[in-house]
MIZAKE-848050 format. One record per residue (C-alpha): residue number from 1; x, y, z. Coordinates in Angstrom, 3 decimals, decimal comma, padded with zeros to 6 digits. Example, Ala and Ser with C-alpha at 12.3 -4.5 7.8 and 13.67 -1.06 7.14 Angstrom:
% MIZAKE-848050
n:east:north:up
1:012,300:-004,500:007,800
2:013,670:-001,060:007,140
***
This chain:
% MIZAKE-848050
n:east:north:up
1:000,000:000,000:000,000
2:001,787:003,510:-000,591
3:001,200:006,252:002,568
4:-001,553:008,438:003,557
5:000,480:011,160:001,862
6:-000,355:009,890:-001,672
7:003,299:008,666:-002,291
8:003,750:005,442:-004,278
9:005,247:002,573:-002,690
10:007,217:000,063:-004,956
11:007,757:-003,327:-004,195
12:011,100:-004,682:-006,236
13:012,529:-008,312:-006,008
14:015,971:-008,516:-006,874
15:018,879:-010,730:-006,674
16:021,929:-009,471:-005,542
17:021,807:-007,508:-003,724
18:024,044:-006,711:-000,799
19:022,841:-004,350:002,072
20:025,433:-001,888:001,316
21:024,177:-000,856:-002,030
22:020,677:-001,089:-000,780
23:021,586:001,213:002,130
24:023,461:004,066:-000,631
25:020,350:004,148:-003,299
26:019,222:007,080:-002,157
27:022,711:009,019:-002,450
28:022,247:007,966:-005,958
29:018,051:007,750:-006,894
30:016,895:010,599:-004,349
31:013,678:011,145:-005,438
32:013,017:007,516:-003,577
33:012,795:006,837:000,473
34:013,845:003,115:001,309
35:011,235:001,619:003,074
36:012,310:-001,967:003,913
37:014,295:-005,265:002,907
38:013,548:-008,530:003,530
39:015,788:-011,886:002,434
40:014,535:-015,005:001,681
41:016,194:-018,232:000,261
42:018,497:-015,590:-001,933
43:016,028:-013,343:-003,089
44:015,653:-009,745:-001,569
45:012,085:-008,026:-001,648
46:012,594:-003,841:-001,419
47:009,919:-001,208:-000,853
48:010,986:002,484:-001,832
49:008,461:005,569:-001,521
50:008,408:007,768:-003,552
51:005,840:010,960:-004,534
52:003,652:010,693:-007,384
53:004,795:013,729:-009,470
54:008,262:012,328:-010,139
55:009,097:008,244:-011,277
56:012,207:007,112:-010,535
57:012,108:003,479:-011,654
58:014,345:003,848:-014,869
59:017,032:005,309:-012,292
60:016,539:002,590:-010,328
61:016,743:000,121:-013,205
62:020,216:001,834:-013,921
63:021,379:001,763:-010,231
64:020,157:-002,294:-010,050
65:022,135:-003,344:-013,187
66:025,310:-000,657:-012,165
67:025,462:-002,855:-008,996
68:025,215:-005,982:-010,600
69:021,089:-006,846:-009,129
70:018,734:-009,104:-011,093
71:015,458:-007,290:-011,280
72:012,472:-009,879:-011,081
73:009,914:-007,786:-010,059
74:008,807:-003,580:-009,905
75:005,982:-002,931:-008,787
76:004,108:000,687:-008,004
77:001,563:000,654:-005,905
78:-000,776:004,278:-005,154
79:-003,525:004,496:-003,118
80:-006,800:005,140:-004,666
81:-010,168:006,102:-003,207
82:-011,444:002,767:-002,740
83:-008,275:001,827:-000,760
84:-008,672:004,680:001,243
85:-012,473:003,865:002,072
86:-011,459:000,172:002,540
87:-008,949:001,164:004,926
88:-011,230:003,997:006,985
89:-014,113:001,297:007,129
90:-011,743:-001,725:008,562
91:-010,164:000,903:011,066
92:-013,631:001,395:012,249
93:-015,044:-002,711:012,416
94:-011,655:-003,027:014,553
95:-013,097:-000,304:016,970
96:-016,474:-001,973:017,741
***
């Protein structure tokens, strides 16, 4: 899901890639916020934020191959209304 501040969040899965070049991505893409990692059996799932009035996933493309990543998945994510309902509506089932 991307924030309440209308960012997108994108969800990459990549091979390859070590925590150090994870960690300096936004020296080199700053238009993106790293979110999170998470490692399984070789395969490393990012989330980046990043606002809606500026993509930065061909910079990140060029940063993943630069540093030697396979890219197996990209995937932008932006909140629309219905989200937003959905989430307002299950906030308030929880509270009853």
């Amino acid at each position: 899901m991307s924030s309440s501040k209308g960012n997108v969040l994108l969800h990459m899965d990549v091979k390859g890639a070590t925590k150090d070049s994870v960690e300096h991505i936004q020296a080199k893409v700053p238009a993106v916020k790293f979110v999170s990692i998470d490692e399984t059996d070789g395969l490393q799932s990012l989330q980046f934020e990043y606002g809606k009035d500026k993509d930065p996933r061909e910079d990140l493309f060029k940063y993943a191959i630069k540093n030697k990543w396979t890219i197996l998945k990209m995937n932008p994510h932006t909140t629309n209304l219905e989200d937003i309902f959905r989430n307002l509506t299950m906030e308030d089932n929880t509270d009853a």
